[in-house]
C-alpha positions as CSV (number, residue, x, y, z in Angstrom):
1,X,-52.1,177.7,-41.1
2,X,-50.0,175.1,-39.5
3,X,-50.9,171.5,-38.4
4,X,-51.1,172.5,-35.1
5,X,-53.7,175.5,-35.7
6,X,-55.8,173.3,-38.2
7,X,-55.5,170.4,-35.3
8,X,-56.9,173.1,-32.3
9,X,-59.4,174.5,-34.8
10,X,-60.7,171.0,-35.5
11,X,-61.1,170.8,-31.8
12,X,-62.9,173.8,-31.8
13,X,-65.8,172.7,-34.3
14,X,-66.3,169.6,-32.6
15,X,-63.6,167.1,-34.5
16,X,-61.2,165.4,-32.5
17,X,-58.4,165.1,-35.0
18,X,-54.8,163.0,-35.2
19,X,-52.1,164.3,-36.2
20,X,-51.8,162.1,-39.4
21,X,-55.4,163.9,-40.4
22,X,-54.4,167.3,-39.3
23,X,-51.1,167.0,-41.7
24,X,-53.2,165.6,-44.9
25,X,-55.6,168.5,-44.3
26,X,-52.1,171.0,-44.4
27,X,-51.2,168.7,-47.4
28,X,-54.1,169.3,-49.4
29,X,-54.0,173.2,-48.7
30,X,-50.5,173.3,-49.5
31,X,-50.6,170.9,-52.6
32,X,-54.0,172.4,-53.7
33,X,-55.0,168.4,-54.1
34,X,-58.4,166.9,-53.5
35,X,-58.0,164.3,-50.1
36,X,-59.6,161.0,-50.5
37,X,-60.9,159.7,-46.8
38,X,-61.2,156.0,-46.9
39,X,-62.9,153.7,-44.2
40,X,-65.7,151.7,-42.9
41,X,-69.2,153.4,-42.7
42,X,-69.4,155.6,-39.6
43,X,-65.8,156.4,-39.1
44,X,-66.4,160.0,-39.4
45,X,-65.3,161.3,-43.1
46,X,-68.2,163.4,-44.2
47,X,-67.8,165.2,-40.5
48,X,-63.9,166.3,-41.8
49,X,-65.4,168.2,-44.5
50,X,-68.0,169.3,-42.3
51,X,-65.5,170.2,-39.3
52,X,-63.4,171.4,-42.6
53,X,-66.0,174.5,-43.7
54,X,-65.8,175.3,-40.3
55,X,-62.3,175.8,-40.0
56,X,-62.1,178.2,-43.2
57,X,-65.2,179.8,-42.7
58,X,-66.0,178.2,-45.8
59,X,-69.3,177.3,-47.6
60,X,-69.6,173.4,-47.3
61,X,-71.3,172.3,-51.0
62,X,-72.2,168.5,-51.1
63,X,-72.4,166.1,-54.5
64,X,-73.9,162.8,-52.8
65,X,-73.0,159.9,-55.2
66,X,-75.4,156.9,-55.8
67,X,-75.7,154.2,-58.6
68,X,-77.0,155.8,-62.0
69,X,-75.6,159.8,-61.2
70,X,-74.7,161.1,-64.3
71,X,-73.1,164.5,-65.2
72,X,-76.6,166.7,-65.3
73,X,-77.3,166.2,-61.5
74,X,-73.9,167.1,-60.7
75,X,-72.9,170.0,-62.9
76,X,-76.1,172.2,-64.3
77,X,-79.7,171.3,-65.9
78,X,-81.8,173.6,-67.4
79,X,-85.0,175.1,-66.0
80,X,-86.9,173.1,-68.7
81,X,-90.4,175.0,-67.0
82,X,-89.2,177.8,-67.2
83,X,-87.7,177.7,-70.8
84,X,-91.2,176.8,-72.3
85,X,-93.4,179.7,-70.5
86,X,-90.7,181.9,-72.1
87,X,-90.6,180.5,-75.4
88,X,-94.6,180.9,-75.0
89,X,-94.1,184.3,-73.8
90,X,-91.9,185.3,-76.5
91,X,-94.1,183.5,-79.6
92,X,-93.3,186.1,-82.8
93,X,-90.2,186.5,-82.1
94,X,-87.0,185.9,-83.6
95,X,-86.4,182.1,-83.0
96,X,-82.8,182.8,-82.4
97,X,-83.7,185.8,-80.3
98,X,-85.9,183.4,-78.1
99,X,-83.0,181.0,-77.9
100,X,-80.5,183.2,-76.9
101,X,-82.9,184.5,-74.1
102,X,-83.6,181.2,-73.0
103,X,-80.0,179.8,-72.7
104,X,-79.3,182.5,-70.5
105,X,-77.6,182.5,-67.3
106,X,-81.7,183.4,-65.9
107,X,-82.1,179.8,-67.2
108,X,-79.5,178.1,-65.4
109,X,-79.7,175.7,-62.7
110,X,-76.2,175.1,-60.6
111,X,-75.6,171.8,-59.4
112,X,-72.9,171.1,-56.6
113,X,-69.6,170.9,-59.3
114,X,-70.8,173.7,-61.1
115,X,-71.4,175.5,-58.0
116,X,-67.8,174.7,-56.3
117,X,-66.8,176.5,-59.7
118,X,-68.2,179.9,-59.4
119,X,-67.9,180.7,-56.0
120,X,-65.6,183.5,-55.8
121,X,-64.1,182.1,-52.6
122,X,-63.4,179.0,-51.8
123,X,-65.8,176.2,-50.8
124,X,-65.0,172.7,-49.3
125,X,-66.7,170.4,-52.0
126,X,-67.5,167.1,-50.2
127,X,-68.4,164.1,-52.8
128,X,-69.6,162.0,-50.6
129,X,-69.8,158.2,-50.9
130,X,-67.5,158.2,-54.5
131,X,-67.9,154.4,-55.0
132,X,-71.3,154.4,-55.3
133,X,-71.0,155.9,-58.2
134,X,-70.3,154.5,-61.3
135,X,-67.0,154.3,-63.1
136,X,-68.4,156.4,-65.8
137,X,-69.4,159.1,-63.5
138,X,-66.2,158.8,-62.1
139,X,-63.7,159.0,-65.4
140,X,-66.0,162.6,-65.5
141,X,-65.2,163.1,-62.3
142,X,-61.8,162.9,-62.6
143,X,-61.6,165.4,-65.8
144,X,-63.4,168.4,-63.7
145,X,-61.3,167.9,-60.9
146,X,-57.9,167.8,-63.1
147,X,-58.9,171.5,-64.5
148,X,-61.8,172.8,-62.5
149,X,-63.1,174.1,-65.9
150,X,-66.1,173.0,-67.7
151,X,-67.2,173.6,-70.8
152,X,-71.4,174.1,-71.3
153,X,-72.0,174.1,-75.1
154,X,-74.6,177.2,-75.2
155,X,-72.1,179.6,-72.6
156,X,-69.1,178.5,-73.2
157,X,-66.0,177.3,-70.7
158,X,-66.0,178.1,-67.5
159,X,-63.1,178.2,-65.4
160,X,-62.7,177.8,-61.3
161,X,-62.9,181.9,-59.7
162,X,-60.9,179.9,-57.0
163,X,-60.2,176.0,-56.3
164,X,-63.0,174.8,-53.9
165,X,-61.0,172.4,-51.3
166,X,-62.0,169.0,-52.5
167,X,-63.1,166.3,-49.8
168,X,-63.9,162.6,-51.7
169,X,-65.0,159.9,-49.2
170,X,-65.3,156.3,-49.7
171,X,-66.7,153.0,-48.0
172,X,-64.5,151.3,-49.8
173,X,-67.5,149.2,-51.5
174,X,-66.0,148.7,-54.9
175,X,-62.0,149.4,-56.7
176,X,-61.9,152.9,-57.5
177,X,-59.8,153.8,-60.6
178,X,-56.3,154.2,-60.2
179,X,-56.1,157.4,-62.2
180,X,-58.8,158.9,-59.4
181,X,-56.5,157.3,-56.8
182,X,-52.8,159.3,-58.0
183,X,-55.0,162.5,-58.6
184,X,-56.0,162.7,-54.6
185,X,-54.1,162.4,-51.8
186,X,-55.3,159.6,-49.5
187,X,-55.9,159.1,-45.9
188,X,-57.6,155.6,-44.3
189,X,-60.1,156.3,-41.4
190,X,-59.8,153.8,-39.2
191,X,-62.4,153.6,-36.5
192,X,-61.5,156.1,-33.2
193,X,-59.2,154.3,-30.5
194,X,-60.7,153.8,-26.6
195,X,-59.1,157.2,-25.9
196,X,-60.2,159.3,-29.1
197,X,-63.8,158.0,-28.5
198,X,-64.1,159.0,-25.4
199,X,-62.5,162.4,-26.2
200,X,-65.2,162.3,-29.3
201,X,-68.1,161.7,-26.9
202,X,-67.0,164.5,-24.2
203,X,-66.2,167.2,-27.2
204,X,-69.4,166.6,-29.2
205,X,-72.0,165.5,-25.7
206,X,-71.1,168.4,-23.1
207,X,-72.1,167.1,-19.9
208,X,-71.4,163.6,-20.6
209,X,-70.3,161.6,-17.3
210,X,-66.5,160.6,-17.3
211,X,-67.8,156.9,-16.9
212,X,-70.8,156.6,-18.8
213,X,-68.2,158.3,-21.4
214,X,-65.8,155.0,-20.5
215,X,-68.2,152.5,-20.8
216,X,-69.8,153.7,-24.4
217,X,-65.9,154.3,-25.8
218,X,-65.3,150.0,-24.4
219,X,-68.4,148.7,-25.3
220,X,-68.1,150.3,-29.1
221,X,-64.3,148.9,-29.1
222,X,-65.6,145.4,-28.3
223,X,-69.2,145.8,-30.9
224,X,-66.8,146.3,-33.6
225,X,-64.4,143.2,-33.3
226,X,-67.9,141.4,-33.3
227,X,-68.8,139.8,-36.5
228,X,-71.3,141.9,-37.1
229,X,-73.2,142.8,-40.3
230,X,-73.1,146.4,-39.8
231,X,-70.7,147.3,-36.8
232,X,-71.8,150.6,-35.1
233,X,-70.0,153.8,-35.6
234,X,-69.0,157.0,-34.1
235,X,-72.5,158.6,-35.3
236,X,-74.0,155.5,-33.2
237,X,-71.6,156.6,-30.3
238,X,-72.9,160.1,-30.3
239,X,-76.7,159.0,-30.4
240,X,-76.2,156.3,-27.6
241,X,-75.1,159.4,-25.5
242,X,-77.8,161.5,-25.8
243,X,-80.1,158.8,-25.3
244,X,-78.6,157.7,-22.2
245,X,-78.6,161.0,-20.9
246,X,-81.8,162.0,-21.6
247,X,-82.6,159.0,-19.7
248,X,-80.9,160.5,-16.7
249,X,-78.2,157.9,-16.3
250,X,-74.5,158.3,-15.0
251,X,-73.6,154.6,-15.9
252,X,-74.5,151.5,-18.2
253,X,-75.7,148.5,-16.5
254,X,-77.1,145.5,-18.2
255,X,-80.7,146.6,-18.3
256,X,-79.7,149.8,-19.7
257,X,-77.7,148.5,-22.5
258,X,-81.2,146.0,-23.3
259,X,-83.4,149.4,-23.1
260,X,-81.0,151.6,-25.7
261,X,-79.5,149.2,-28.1
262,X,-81.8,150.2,-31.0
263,X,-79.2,153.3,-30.3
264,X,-76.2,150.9,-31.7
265,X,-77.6,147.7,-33.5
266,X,-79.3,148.6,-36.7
267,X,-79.7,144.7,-37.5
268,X,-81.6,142.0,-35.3
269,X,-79.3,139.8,-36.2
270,X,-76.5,141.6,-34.7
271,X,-78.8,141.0,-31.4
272,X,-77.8,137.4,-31.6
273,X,-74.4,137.8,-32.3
274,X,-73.8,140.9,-29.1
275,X,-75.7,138.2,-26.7
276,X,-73.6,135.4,-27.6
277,X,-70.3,136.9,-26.9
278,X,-72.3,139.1,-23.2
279,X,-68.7,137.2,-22.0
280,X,-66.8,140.1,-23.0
281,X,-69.6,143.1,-22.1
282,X,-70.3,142.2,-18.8
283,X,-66.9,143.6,-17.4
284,X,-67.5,147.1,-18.7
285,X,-71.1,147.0,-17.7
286,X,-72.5,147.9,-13.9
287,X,-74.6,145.5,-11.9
288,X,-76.6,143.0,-13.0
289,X,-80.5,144.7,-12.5
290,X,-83.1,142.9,-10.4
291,X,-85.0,139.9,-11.9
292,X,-88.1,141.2,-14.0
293,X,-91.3,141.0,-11.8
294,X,-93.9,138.8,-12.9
295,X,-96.7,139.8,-15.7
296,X,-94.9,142.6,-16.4
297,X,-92.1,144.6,-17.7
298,X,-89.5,145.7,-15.0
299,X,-88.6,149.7,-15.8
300,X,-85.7,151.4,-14.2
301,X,-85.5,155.0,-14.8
302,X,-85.1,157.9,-12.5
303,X,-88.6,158.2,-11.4
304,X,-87.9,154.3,-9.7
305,X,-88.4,150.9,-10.2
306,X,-92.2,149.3,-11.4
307,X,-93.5,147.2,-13.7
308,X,-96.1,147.6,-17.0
309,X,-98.3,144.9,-17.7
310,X,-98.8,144.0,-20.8
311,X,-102.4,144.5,-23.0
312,X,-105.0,141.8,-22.2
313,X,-107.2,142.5,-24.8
């Protein structure tokens, strides 16, 4: 498959991809090397693995890292239960009868590296969020993915039916080791330009107005040169969309952006901060609405303009 095809088939499952993604993704088919996406939360790296599965017609198998993962939740546990109703089940029997029956494949529960293993063809493993983590979970990491074996003391080694296409992301939160770092190839995800947004919104919100489109895609690129504490991302893009739309509206004006900002800002902080700098929103926004009547709360919507009044009691 060439850049080109994966490129048009990213299209296809809803990823607008660049060219510079579209090659790493030929890289790591062609290299059979895991691809580390780096980037700010929200930039869109778990959606290449997802977009990924699609493209192959693959199974998609996720490991999500947090702080204190260790190698049971990510390769294979026991069915503990289930091993001590059969060793009750079995009482009389030879003991190692009963333990060979209970260390049985029966027994076995896959976890998502495991899993990647013994598929017969090949996943895309996603280890999401890698440097939450912890740099023993990671030196682990780093040994299954340099053999896709592993070894499980009561059955023995298994090796990879085929290699899984391996998709690490990362927020960047913490140094990851440099022998993780030469073992991957490595892309940064920077967040989409004014042009790949608004491609994003009109390939993932069918119907979407050309300038509503606009005006989310400007308004996101000004959010995120804002110091914010936690700057809105594509997945925030996508959301304020939908809203918008099921709100019936072609356009953003101001009132708009006051009703469906829990849609972008996640922090009430960030409130502050967006209404400080309303300098550099009010050119991509529509008019100015009507002043709010008084006692009440003016509403704009497509079934007219009124006011609500708030509870007296």
């Amino acid at each position: 498959m060439t850049r080109e095809e994966i490129s048009d088939r990213l299209g296809a499952a809803g990823y607008v991809a660049d060219r510079e993604l579209a090659t790493a993704l030929w890289l790591m088919d062609y290299l059979k090397r895991p691809l580390l996406l780096e980037g700010e939360a929200g930039v869109g790296k778990t959606e290449v693995a997802k977009a990924l599965a699609a493209v192959h017609g693959a199974e998609l198998i996720r490991l999500q890292c947090y702080e204190g993962l260790d190698q049971n939740a990510a390769l294979y546990e026991w069915n503990y239960q289930r091993q001590l109703l059969a060793i009750k089940a079995r009482e009389g029997e030879q003991a190692d009868a009963i333990e060979e029956h209970i260390f049985s494949e029966k027994y076995l529960l896959e976890r998502p590296l495991l899993a990647a293993i013994r598929r017969e063809h090949p996943p895309v493993l996603l280890i999401d969020e890698v440097d939450r983590a912890d740099e023993e979970f990671e030196a682990f990491l780093l040994e299954v993915l340099s053999d896709f074996q592993v070894s499980i003391p009561e059955l023995g080694t298994i090796t990879a039916r085929s290699l899984p296409r391996v998709v690490l992301t990362s927020n960047a939160t913490r140094e990851l080791s440099d022998a993780l770092r030469r073992r991957c190839l490595f892309l940064w995800l920077p967040y989409p330009s004014l042009d790949q947004e608004i491609d994003i919104l009109h390939a993932r919100v069918p119907g979407l107005a050309e300038r509503l489109a606009h005006q989310i895609a400007s308004l996101m690129q000004v959010l995120r040169g804002l110091p914010l504490q936690k700057a809105p991302g594509v997945a925030e893009s996508l959301d304020w969309a939908l809203a918008l739309m099921s709100l019936h509206r072609d356009h953003l004006d101001a009132r708009a952006l006051e009703q469906t900002l829990g849609c972008v800002l996640k922090v009430h902080e960030d409130r502050g901060v967006m209404h400080a700098h309303h300098a550099a929103l009010d050119p991509i926004l529509g008019d100015v609405p009507a002043n709010l009547e008084s006692g009440g709360y003016s509403l704009d919507t497509d079934f007219g303009f009124g006011s609500v009044s708030p509870s007296r009691g």
